[in-house]
C-alpha positions as CSV (number, residue, x, y, z in Angstrom):
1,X,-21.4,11.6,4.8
2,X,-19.1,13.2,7.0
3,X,-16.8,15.5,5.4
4,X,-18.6,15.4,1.7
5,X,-21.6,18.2,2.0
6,X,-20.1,19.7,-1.3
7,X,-19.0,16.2,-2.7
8,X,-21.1,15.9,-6.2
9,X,-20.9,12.1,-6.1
10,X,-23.5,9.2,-4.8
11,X,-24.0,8.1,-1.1
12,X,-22.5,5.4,0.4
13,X,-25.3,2.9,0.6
14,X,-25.0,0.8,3.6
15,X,-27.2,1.6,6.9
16,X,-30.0,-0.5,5.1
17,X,-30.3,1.5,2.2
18,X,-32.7,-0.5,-0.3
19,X,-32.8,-0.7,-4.4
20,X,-35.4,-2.1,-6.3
21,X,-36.0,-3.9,-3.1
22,X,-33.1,-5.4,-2.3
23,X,-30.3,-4.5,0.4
24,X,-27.4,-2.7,-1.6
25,X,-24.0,-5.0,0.4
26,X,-21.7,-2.6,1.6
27,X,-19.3,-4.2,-0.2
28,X,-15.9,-2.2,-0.8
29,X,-13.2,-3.9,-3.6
30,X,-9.7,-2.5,-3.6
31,X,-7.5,-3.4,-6.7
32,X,-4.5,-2.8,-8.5
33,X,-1.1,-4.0,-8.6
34,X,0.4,-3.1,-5.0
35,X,-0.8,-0.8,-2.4
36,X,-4.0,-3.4,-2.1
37,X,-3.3,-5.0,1.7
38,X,-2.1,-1.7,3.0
39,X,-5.0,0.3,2.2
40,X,-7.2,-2.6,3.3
41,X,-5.5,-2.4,6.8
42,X,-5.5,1.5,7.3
43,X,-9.0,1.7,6.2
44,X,-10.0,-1.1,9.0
45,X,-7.7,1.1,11.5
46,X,-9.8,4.2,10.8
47,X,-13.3,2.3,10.9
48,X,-12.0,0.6,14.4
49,X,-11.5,4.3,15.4
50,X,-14.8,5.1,13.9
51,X,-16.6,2.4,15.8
52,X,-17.9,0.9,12.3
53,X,-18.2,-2.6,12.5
54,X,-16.2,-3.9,9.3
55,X,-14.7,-7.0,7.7
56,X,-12.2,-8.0,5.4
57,X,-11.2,-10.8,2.7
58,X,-7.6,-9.8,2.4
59,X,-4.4,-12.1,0.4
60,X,-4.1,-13.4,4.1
61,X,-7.2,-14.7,5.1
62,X,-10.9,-13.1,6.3
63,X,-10.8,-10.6,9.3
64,X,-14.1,-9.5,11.3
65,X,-13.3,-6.6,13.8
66,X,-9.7,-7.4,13.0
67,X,-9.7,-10.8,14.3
68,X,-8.8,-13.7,11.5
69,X,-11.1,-16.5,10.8
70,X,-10.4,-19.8,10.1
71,X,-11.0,-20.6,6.3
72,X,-12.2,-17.7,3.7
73,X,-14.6,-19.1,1.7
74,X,-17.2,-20.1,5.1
75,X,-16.0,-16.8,6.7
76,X,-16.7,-14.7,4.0
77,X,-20.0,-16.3,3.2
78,X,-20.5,-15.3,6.7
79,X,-19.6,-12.1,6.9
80,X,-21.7,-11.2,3.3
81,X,-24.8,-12.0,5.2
82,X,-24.1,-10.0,8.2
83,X,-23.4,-7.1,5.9
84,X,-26.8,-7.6,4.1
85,X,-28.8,-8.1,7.5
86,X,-26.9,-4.4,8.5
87,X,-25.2,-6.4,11.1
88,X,-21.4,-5.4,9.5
89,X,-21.9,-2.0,7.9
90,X,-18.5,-2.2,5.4
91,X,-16.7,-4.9,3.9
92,X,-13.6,-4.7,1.9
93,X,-12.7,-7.3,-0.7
94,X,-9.3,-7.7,-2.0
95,X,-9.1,-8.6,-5.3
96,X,-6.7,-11.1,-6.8
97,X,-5.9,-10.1,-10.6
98,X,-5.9,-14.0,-12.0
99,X,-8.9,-15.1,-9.7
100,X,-11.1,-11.7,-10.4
101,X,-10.4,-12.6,-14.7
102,X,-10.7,-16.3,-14.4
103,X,-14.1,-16.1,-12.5
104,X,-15.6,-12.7,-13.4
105,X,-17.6,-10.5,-10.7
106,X,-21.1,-9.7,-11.1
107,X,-22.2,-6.2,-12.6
108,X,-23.3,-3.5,-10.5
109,X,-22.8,-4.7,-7.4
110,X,-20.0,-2.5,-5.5
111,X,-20.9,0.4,-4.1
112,X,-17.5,1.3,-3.8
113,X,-14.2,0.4,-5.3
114,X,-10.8,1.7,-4.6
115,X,-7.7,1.5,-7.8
116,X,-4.7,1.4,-6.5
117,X,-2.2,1.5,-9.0
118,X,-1.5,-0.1,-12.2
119,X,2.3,0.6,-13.6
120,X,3.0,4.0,-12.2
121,X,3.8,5.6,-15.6
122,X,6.8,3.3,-16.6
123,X,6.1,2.2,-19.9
124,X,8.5,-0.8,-19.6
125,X,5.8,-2.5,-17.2
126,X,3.3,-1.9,-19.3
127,X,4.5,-4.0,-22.1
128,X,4.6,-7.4,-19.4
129,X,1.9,-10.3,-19.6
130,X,1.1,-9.6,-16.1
131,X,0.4,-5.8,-16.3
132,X,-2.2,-7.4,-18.9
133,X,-4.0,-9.6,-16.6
134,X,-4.0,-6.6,-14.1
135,X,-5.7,-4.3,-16.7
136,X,-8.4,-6.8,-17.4
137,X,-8.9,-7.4,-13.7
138,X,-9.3,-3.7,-13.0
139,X,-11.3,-3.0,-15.9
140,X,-13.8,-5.7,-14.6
141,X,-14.0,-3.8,-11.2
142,X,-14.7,-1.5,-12.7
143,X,-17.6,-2.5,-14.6
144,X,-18.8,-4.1,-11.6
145,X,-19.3,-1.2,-9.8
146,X,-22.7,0.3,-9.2
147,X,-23.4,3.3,-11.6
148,X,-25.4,4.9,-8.8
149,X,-21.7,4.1,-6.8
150,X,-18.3,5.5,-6.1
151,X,-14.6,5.0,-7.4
152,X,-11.3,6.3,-5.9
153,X,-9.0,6.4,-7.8
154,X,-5.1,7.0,-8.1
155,X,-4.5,10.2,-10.5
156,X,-1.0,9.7,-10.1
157,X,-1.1,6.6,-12.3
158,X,-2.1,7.8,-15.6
159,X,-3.6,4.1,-16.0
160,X,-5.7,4.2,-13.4
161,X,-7.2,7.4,-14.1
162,X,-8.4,6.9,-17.1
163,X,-9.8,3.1,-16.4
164,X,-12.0,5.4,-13.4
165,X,-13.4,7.6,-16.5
166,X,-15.0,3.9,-18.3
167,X,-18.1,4.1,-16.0
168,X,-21.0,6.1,-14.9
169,X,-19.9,5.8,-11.4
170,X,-18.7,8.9,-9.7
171,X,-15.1,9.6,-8.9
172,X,-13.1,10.6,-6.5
173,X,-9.0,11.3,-7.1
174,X,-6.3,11.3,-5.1
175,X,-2.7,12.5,-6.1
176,X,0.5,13.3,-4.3
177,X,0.3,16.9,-5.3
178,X,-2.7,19.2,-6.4
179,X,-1.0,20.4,-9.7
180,X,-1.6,16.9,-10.8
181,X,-3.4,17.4,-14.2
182,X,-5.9,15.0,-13.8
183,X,-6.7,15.6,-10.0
184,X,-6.9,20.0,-11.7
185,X,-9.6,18.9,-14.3
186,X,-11.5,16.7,-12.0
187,X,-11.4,19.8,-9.6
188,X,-12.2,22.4,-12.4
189,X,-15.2,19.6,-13.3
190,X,-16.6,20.6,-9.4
191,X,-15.0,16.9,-8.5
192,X,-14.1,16.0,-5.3
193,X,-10.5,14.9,-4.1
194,X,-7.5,14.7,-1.5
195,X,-4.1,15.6,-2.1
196,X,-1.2,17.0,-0.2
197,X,-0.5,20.5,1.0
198,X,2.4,21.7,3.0
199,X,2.8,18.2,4.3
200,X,-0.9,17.5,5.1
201,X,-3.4,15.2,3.7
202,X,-6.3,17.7,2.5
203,X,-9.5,16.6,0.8
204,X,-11.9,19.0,-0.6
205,X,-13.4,20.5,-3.8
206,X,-11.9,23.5,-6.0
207,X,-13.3,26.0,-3.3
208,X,-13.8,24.5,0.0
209,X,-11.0,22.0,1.6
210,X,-10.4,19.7,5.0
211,X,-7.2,19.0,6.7
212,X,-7.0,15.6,8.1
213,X,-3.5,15.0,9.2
214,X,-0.2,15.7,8.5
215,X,2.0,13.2,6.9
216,X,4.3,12.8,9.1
217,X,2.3,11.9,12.1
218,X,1.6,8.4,9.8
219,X,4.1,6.6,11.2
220,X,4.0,4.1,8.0
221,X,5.0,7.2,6.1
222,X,8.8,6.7,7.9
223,X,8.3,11.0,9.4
224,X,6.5,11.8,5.4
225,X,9.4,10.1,3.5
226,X,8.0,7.3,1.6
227,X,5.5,8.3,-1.2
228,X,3.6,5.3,-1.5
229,X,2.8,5.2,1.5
230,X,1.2,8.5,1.7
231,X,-0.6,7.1,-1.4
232,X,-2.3,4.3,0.3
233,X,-3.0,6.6,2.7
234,X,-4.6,9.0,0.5
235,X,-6.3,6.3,-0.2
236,X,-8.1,5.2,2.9
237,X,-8.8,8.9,3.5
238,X,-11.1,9.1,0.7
239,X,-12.9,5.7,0.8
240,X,-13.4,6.7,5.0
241,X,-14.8,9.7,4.2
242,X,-17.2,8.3,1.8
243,X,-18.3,5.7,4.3
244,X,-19.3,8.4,6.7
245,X,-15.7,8.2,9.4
246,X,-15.3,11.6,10.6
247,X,-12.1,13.3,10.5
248,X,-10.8,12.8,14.0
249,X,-11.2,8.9,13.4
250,X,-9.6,8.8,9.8
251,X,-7.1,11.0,11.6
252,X,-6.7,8.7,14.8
253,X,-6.8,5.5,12.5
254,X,-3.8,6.7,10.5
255,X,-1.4,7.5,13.6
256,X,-2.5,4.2,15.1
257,X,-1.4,1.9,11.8
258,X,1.7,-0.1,11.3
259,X,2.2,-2.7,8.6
260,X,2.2,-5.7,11.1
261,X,4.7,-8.5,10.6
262,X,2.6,-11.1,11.0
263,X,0.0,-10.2,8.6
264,X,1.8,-7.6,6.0
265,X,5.7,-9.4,5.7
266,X,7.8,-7.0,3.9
267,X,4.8,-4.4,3.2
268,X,7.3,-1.9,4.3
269,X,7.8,-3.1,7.8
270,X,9.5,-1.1,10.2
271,X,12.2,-2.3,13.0
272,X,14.0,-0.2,15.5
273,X,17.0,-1.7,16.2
274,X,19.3,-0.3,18.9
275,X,18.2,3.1,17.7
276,X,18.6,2.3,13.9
277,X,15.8,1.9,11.8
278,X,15.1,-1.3,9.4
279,X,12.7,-1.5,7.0
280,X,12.0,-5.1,5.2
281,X,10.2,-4.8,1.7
282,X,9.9,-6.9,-1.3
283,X,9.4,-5.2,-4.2
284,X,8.7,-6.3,-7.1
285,X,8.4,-3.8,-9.7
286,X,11.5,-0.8,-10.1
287,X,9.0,1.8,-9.5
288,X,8.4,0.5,-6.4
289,X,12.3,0.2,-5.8
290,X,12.8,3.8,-6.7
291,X,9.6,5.3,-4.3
292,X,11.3,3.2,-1.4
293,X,15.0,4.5,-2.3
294,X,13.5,8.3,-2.8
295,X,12.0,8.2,0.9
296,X,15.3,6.9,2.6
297,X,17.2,9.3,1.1
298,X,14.9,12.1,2.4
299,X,15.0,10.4,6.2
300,X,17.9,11.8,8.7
301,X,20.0,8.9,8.6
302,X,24.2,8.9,9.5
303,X,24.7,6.0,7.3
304,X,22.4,3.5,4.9
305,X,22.8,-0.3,4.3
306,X,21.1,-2.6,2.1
307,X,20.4,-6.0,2.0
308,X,19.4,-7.4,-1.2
309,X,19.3,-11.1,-3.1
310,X,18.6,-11.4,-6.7
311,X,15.6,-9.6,-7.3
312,X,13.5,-13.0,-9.1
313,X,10.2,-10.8,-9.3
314,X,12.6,-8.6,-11.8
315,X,11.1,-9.2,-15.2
316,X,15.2,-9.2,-17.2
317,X,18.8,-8.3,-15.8
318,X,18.1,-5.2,-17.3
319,X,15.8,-4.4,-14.6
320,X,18.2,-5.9,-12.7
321,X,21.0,-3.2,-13.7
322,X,18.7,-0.3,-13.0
323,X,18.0,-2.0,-9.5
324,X,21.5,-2.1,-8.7
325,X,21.6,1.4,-9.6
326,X,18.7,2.9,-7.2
327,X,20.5,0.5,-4.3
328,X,24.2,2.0,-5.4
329,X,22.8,5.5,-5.5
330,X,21.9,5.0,-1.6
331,X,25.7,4.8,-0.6
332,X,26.7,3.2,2.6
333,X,27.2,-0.6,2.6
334,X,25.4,-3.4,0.3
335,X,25.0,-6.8,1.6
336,X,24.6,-9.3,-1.9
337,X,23.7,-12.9,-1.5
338,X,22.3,-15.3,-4.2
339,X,24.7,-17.9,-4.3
340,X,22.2,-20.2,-6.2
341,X,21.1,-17.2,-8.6
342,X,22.4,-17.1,-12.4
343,X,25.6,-15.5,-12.7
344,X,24.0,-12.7,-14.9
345,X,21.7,-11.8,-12.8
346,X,24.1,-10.9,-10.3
347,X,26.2,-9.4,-12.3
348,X,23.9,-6.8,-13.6
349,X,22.8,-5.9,-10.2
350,X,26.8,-5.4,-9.8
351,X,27.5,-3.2,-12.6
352,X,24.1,-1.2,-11.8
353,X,25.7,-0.6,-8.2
354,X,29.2,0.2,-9.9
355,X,27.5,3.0,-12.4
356,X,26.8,5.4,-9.0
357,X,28.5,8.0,-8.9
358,X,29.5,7.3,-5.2
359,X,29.5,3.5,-5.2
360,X,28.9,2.0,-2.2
361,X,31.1,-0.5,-0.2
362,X,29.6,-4.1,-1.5
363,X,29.9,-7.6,0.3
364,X,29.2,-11.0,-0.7
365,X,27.3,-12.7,1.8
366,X,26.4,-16.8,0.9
367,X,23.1,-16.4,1.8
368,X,19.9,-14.5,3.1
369,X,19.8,-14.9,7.2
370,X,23.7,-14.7,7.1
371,X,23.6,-11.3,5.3
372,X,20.9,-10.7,8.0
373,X,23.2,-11.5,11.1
374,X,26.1,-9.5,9.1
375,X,23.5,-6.5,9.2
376,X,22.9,-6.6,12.8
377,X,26.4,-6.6,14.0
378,X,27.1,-3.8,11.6
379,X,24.3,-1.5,12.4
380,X,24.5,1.8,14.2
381,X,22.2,4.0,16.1
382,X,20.9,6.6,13.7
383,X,21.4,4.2,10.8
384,X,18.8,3.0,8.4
385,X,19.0,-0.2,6.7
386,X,16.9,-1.6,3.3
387,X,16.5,-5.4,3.5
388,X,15.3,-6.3,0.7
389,X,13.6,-9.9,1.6
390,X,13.2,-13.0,-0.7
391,X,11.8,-14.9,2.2
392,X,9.7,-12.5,3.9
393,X,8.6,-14.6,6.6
394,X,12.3,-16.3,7.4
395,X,13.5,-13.0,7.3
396,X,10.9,-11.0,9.8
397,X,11.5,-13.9,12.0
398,X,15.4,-14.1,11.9
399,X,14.7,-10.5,12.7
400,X,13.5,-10.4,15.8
401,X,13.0,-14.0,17.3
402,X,9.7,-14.0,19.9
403,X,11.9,-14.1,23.0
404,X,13.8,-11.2,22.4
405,X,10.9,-9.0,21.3
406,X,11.1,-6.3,23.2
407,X,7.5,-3.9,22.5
408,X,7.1,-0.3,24.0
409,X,3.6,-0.2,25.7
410,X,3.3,3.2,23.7
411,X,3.9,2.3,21.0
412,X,1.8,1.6,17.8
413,X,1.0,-1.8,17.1
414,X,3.4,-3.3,14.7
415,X,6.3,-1.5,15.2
416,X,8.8,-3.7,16.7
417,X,11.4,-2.1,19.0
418,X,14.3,-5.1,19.3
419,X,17.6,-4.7,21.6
């Protein structure tokens, strides 16, 4: 394993490694609560740059060398017995929280698993029915992993890092900063991990460390500015290295990702727009809110605008209050549409924008793609704008219509330069 001669964990078994007599699947399941598609797609960019043949089952269909298939169920069937004749030598497995606890998975059968995130520390979102059904899905990933196999896992999320401690499987953590306590004991332990340092990803043990690229040069990072981001790429770092990608390909396969439209809408996607950037998102959980606010405010900008609707994946209008409060705290201009939405719920995300201390200049737009249009005319180089989508897909395409796409040949796939 490239990268690992001092890791402490299990091999990665694919390359026809056998058990008991049977072919171990080089099967890799990513779960958790967000984070799940991206990872998926930045580990497939590093194995492309790795020449590993690999597959996906992703929330958006079944990929083989990148390429969708028609159907999932045929396709994946498919793509399970190239991986046990050594013919694909990883395949990642999305997992869906109510499909993975309605159906079960079989016991030690991943070699490999990858936990996202569960409720990044905010105790309001662990009291929800659907944090619930997330923590029974991950706990049964969990126990389907091999024991002789290998779990990353987020030590950021408190959650997560103690659901990667309920197995014999070996672990290895990943945290936005080293003095995580979590990510220090697995270290002190002789554990193997990646973290950042002076705006690099680094992986390593207590005595002995990599560098593998700096954050900035991720271009789904927005120049190092959004955290959860650098997460997912944390991430894909770790499960690369424990499929064997050297460093120059994990490296390669990170500057060379961009959430694509087509197959990630609102994952973060990035437009430039007559030198402004816009980036279209759909969170659905405040933390998520707050990491996207934190990274524009740390991006150069002249001016910030936001487009937002009536945030229906909010769980009360109290969440809809503190919403309106991360958008206010941006300054600039807010677009608000939800003509069809409750009156409350508006009105929270209104008195959230009015507590900033610097409240923003708000207008009522009656709808989505007119708040969109009002965006564009406003815009101004050095700008960066927050839509923040309802209709993903309406949006992206309202966005930047096919015929007036206008792509740099140098630049990385996904990022969409419309003039």
């Amino acid at each position: 394993m490239a990268g690992l001669s001092t890791w402490t964990g299990k091999p990665w078994k694919s390359n026809g490694s056998h058990v008991n007599g049977n072919r171990v699947l080089p099967i890799v399941s990513i779960a958790g609560t967000r984070g799940k598609s991206t990872v998926s797609w930045m580990l497939s960019a590093i194995l492309k740059a790795a020449n590993i043949p690999a597959a996906s089952w992703l929330s958006t269909g079944v990929y083989v060398e990148g390429e969708r298939q028609e159907g999932e169920l045929g396709p994946w069937s498919r793509v399970v017995l190239a991986a046990r004749h050594g013919e694909i030598d990883v395949a990642v497995q999305e997992m869906n929280a109510a499909t993975v606890v309605g159906a079960g998975l079989p016991k030690d059968t991943y070699p490999l698993a990858i936990l996202t995130t569960l409720c990044g520390n905010n105790d309001a979102c662990l009291l929800n029915s659907e944090t619930e059904l997330q923590r029974r899905a991950l706990n049964i990933v969990v126990d389907a992993v091999r024991n002789d196999g290998t779990i990353v896992a987020n030590a950021d999320d408190y959650d997560i890092a103690e659901l990667a401690n309920n197995t014999e499987a070996a672990q290895v953590l990943y945290a936005l900063h080293r003095e995580n306590p979590a990510l220090q004991r697995h270290l002190a332990a002789g554990g193997y991990a990646a973290w950042i340092e002076d705006g690099q990803i680094v992986t390593g043990t207590a005595g002995s460390t990599e560098v593998i690229v700096a954050v900035n040069e991720i271009p789904a990072t927005l120049d190092g500015t959004i955290l959860f981001q650098i997460q997912n790429a944390l991430a894909a770092v770790c499960a690369a290295q424990i499929i064997g990608a050297p460093a120059t390909a994990i490296a390669g396969g990170l500057r060379s990702y961009e959430p694509d439209p087509e197959v990630q809408p609102a994952a973060c996607n990035i437009v430039r727009f007559n030198s402004a950037t816009i980036l279209v998102d759909a969170p659905r959980q405040i933390t998520s809110l707050r990491m996207l606010a934190r990274g524009i405010k740390h991006k150069p900008r002249r001016r910030t605008l936001v487009v937002s609707g009536p945030f229906p994946g909010l769980n009360n209008d109290e969440d809809a209050q503190e919403a309106g409060r991360i958008l206010g705290g941006l300054g600039g201009i807010v677009l608000l549409h939800g003509k069809s939405a409750p009156p409350e719920r508006m009105d929270a995300i209104k008195s959230g924008i009015a507590a900033s201390p610097v409240p923003p200049i708000v207008l009522a737009v009656p709808d989505e793609l007119r708040a969109i249009d009002h965006l564009l005319n406003t815009i101004a180089p050095d700008d960066v704008a927050l839509v923040i989508a309802d209709d993903p897909e309406t949006v992206l395409d309202h966005l930047w219509p096919a015929p007036q796409i206008s792509i740099d040949a140098g630049k990385k796939p996904g990022m969409v330069e419309r003039t």
